[in-house]
C-alpha positions as CSV (number, residue, x, y, z in Angstrom):
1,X,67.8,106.1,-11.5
2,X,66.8,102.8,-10.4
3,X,68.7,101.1,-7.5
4,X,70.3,97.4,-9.0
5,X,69.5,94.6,-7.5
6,X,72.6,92.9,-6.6
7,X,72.7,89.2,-6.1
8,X,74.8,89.1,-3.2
9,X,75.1,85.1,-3.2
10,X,76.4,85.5,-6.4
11,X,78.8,88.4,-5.6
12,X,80.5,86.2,-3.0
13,X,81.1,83.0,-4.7
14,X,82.8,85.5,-7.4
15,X,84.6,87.5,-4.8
16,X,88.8,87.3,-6.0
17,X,90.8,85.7,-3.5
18,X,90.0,82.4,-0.9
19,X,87.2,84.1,1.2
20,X,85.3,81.2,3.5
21,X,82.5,81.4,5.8
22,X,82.6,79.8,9.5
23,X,79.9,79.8,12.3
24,X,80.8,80.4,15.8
25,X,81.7,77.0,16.0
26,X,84.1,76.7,13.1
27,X,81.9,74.8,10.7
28,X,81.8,75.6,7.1
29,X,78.7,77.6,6.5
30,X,80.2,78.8,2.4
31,X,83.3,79.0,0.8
32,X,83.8,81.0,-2.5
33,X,84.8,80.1,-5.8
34,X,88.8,81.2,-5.1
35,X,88.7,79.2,-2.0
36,X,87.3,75.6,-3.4
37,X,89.9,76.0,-6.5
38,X,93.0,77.0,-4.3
39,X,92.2,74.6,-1.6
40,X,91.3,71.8,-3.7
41,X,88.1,71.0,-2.3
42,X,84.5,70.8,-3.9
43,X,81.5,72.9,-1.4
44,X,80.0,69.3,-0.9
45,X,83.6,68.5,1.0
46,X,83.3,71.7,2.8
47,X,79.8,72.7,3.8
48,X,78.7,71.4,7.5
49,X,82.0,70.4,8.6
50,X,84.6,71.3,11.0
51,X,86.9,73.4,9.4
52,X,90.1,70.8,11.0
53,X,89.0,67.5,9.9
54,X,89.2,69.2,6.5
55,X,92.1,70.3,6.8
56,X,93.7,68.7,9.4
57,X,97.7,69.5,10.0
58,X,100.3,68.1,8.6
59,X,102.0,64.8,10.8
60,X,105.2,65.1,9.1
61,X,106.0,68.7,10.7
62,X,106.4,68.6,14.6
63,X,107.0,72.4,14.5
64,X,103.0,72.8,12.8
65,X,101.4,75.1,14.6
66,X,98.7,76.5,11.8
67,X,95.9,74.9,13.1
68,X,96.5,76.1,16.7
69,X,97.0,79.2,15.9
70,X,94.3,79.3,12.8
71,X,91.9,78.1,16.1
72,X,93.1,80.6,18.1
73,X,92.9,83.6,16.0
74,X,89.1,82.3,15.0
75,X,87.9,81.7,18.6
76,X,89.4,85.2,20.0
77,X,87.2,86.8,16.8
78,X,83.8,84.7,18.6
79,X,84.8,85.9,21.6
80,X,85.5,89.6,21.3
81,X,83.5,90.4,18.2
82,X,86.8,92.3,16.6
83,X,88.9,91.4,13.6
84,X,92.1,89.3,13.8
85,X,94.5,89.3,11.6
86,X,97.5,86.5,11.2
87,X,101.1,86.5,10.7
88,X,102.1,84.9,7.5
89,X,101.0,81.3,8.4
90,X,102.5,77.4,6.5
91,X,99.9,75.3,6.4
92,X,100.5,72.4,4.2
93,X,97.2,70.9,2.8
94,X,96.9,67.0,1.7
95,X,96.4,65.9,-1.9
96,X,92.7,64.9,-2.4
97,X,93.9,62.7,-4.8
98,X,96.8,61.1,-3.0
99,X,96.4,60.6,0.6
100,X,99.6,60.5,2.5
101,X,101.1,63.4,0.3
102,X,101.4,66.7,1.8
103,X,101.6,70.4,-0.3
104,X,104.0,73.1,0.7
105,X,101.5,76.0,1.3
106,X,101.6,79.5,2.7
107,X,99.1,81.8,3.6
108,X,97.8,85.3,4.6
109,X,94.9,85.3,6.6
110,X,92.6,87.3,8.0
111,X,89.3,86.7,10.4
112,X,86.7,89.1,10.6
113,X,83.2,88.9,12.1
114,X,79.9,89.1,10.9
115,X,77.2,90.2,13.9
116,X,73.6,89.2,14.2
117,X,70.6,91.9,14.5
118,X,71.8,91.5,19.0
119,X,75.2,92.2,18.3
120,X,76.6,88.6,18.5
121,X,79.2,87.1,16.1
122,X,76.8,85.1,13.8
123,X,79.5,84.3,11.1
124,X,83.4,84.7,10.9
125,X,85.0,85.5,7.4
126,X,88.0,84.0,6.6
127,X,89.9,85.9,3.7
128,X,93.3,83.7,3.3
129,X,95.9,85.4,0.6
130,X,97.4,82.2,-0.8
131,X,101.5,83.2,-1.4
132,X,103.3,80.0,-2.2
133,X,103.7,81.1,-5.7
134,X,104.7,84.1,-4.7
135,X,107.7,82.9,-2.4
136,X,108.8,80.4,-4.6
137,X,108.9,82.9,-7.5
138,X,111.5,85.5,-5.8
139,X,113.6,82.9,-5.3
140,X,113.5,82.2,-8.9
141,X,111.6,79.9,-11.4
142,X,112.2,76.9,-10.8
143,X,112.9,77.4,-6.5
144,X,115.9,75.7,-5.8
145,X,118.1,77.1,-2.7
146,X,117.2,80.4,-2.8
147,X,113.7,79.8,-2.6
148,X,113.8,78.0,0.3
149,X,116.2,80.1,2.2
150,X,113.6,82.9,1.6
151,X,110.6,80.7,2.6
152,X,112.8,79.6,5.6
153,X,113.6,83.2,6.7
154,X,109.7,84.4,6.2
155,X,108.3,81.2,7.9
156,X,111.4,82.5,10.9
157,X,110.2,85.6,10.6
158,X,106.4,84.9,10.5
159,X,106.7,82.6,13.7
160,X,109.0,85.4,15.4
161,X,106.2,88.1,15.4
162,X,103.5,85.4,15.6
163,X,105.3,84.7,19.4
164,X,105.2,88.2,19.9
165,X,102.0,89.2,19.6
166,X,100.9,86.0,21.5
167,X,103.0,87.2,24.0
168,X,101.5,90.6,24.2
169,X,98.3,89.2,24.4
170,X,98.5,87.8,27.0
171,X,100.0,90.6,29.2
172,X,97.4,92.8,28.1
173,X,94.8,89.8,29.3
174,X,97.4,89.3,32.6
175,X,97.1,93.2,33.2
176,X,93.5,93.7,32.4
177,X,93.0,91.1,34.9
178,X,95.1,92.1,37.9
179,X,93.6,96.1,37.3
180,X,89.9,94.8,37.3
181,X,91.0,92.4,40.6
182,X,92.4,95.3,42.2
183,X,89.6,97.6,41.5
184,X,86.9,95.1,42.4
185,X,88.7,95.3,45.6
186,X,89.0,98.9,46.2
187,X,85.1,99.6,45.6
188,X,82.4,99.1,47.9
189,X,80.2,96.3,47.5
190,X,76.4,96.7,45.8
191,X,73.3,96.7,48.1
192,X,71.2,98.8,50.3
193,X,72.7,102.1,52.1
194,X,70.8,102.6,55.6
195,X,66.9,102.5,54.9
196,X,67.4,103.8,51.8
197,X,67.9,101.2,48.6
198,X,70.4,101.9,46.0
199,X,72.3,100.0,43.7
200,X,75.0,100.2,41.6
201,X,77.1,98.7,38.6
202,X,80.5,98.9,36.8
203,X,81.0,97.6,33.5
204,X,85.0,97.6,32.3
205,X,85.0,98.5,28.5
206,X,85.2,95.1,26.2
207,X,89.0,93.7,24.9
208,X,90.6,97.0,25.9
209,X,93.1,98.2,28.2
210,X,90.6,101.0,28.9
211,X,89.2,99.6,32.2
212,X,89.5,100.4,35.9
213,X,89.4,104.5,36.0
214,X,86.0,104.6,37.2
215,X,85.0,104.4,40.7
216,X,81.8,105.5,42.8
217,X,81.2,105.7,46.6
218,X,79.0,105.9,49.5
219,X,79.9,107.3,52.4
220,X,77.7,107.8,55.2
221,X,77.6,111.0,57.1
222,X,76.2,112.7,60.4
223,X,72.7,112.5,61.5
224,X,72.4,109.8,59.3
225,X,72.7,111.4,56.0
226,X,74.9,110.5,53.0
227,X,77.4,111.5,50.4
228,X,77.4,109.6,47.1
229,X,80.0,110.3,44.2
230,X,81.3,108.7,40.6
231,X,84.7,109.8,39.2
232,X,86.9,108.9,35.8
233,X,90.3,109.1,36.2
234,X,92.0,109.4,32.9
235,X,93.9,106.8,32.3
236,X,94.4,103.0,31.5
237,X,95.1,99.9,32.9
238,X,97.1,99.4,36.5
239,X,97.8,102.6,36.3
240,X,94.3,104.3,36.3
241,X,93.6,101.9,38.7
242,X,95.9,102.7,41.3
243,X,95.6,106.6,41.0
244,X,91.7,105.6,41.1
245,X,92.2,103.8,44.8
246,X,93.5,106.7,45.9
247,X,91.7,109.3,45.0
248,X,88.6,107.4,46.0
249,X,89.9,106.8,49.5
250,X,90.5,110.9,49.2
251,X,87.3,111.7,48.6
252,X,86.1,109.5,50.8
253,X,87.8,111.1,53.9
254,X,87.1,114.4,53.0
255,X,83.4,114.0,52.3
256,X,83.4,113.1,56.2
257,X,85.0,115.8,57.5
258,X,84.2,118.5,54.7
259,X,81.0,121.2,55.6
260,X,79.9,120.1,51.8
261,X,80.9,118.7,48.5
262,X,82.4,121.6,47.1
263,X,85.4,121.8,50.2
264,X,85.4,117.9,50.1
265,X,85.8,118.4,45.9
266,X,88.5,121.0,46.7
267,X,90.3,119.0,48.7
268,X,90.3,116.3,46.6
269,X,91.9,118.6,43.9
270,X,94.8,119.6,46.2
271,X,95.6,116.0,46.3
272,X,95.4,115.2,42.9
273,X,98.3,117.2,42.1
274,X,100.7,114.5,43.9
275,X,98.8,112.2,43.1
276,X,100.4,110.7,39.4
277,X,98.1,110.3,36.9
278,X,95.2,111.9,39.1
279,X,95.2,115.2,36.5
280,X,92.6,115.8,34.6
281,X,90.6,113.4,36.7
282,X,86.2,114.4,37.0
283,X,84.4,113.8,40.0
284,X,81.2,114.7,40.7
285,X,79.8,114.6,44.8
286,X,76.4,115.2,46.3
287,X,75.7,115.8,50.1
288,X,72.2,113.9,50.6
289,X,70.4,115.5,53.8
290,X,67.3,113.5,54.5
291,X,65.4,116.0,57.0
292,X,65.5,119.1,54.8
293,X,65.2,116.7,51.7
294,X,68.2,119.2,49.9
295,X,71.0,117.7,48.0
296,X,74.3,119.8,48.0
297,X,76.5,119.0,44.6
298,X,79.4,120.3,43.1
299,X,81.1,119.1,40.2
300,X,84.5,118.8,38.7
301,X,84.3,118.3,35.2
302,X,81.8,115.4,35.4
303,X,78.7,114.8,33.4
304,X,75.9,116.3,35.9
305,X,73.3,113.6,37.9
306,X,70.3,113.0,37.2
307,X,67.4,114.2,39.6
308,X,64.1,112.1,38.3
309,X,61.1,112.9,39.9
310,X,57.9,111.0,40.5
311,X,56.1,112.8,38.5
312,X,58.3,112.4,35.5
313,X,60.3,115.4,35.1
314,X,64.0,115.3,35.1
315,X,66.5,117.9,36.9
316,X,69.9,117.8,35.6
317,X,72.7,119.2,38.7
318,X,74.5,121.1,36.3
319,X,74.9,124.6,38.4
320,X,78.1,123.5,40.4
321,X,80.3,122.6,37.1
322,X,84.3,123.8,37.7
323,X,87.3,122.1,35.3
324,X,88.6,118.5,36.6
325,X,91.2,118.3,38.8
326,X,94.3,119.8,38.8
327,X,93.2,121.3,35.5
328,X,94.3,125.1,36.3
329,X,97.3,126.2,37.6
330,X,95.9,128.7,40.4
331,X,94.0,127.0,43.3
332,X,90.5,129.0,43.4
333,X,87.5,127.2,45.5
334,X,85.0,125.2,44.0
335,X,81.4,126.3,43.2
336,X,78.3,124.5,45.1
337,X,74.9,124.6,44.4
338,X,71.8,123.3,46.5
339,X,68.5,121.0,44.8
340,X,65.5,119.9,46.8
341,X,64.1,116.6,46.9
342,X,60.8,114.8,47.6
343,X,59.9,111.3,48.8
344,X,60.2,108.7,45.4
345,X,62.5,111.0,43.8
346,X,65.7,108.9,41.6
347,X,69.2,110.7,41.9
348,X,71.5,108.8,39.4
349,X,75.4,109.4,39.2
350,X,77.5,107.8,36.6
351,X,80.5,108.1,34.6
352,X,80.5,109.2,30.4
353,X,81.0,105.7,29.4
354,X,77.2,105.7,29.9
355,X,75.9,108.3,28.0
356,X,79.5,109.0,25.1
357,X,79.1,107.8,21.9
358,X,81.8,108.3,19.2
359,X,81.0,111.6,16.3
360,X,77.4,111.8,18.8
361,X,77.0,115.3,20.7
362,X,77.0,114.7,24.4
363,X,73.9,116.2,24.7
364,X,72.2,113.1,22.7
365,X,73.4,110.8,25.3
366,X,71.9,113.2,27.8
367,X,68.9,113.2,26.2
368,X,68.9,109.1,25.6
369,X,69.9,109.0,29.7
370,X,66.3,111.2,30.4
371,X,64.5,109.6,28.8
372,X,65.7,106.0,29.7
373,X,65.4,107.6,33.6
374,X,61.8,108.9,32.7
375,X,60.5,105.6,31.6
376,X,61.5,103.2,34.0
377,X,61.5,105.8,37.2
378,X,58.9,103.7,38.7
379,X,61.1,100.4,39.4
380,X,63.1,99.4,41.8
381,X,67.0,100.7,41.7
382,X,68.3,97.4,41.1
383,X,66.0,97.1,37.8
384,X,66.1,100.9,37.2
385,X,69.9,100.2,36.9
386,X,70.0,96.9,34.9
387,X,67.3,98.5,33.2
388,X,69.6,101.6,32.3
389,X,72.7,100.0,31.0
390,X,70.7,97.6,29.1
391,X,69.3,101.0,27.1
392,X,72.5,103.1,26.6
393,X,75.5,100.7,26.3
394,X,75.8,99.5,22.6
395,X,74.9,95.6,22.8
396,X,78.4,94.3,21.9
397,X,80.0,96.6,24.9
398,X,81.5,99.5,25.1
399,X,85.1,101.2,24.5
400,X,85.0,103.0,28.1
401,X,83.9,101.8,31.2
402,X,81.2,102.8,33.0
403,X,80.4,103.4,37.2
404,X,76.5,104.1,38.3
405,X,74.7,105.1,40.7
406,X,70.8,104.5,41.0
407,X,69.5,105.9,44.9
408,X,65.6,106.0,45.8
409,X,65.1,109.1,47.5
């Protein structure tokens, strides 16, 4: 059976309902057939223009706040690439035909974006549900006072959760701000450990609350050798970020007195279980000795490091794995397991924001992560890791955050 060939141009402009098109800028790229009719405008009035010097708001209202709001809603679609959708709105429109007179309208809209081939919000589509009609006929034919006593108790109403939701916006940006503040001060800062360059990166998830669980470390050790870590507490927000200060600050004091990774890894899971929010938390640790090129691991739950080699092989630490902390009710020691090294050898650590993809099988994103590793093992660890997050994170961010590690051996 042949495939159709759908005019899509012509799909559109027949689409039922007021559906426009908008660029990032909120200029008129299209507007549908519904959408001139409703509005009262021809395309010519629309098409190039900003979308509030056609319709700008009406002077006679000093409550109006469409237009903000309208902008609002648009701009947070542009900026986070997700859709937005709008309390019942009144916006009144002005009569083509008779400037100076206003029209009673209410509307149902939604924004949505439209991304480019790099993941960037080429278009936003603006469906609006027109519902004057609709108001003004449940209070009966003709309107009269029951009419407007329902339109004045859903335009209450509308405003009401409109406030709310602004509101709990911007807590969720107020919060999102304060954990990523707080983290940023908790972790160490990026650059060279000792003789030995490393780098490393976090990037909080994108719009969410899903940020700040992730941490890494360095922490130097006797004779000049070094333990390096990642961990993911679960968790979101303040919260995660405050368990994630302390069990980093854990760790960190037992790597320096522990005789490996596995008693520093067990102490850390003694702790955890005061520790509110710390259960279920992975960690992975290595013990990095430089004169018998050997790195000690072990492993709580977390998704094993990578070993690359020069030569373009790829070792995966995965034979010191245990459950994440606090995860079992008995205390039992963890496991530890020794690798060797040579000179130009890559150890990367990171968290499963990395390499986790929604209905993908972890081991694809381990297989994506060696291969990335394999291919750029010959730069530098600061391009090695820019180089990394630029192959596995999806382009428009992702829903977890992510810690890494990149060390030249």
């Amino acid at each position: 059976m042949r495939k159709p060939r759908i005019d899509y141009v012509a799909v559109f402009r027949a689409l039922p309902g007021m559906v426009a098109l908008l660029t990032p800028d909120l200029v008129y790229a299209d507007a549908n057939d519904d959408f001139l009719r409703l509005a009262g405008r021809t395309r010519e009035q629309l098409l190039g223009r900003y979308i509030f010097d056609v319709f700008p708001e009406n002077p006679n209202d000093p409550a109006a706040a469409g237009m903000r709001e309208t902008r609002e809603s648009m701009l947070r679609v542009v900026a986070t690439g997700e859709r937005d959708t709008m309390a019942l709105l009144r916006y009144d429109i002005e009569d083509p035909q008779r400037p100076g007179v206003w029209r009673e309208h209410y509307w149902s809209p939604v924004n949505a974006p439209v991304q480019d081939p790099d993941g960037q919000v080429a278009l936003v589509v603006h469906r609006v549900e027109e519902v004057t009609e609709l108001i003004h006929a449940r209070g009966g034919t003709n309107g009269g006072a029951r009419a407007r006593v329902l339109e004045a108790e859903l335009y209450t109403r509308a405003r009401e959760l409109q406030e709310v939701n602004e509101r709990l916006r911007q807590a969720h940006a107020h919060e999102r701000e304060v954990a990523l503040a707080l983290q940023a001060a908790m972790l160490p800062a990026p650059g060279p450990t000792g003789p030995h360059a490393a780098a490393v990166r976090y990037r909080p998830a994108l719009g969410a609350l899903n940020v700040c669980g992730d941490w890494y470390d360095l922490v130097d050790l006797p004779g000049d050798n070094l333990a390096v870590a990642v961990g993911d507490v679960v968790g979101h927000g303040l919260a995660a970020a405050c368990a994630m200060g302390q069990l980093r600050s854990a760790l960190s004091a037992a790597c320096r007195v522990a005789d490996g990774p596995a008693q520093a890894v067990e102490a850390l899971g003694l702790y955890a279980r005061f520790v509110e929010g710390a259960e279920a938390t992975t960690v992975v640790t290595t013990f990095i000795d430089w004169d018998r090129r050997t790195i000690a691991y072990s492993s709580a739950g977390h998704p094993p490091p990578v070993l690359a080699h020069a030569d373009g092989t790829v070792t995966f630490l995965d034979r010191a794995t245990d459950p994440p902390l606090a995860a079992r009710p008995e205390h039992l020691p963890r496991p530890q397991a020794h690798t060797r090294f040579t000179e130009g050898d890559t150890l990367v650590l990171y968290t499963d924001g990395l390499i986790e993809r929604r209905g993908e099988d972890i081991y694809t994103g381990l297989d994506r992560l060696a291969e990335s590793v394999t291919r750029h093992r010959h730069a530098p660890p600061e391009a090695l890791a820019d180089a990394l997050l630029g192959d596995l994170l999806p382009t428009m961010g992702s829903t977890d955050d992510t810690a890494l590690i990149v060390l030249r051996l």
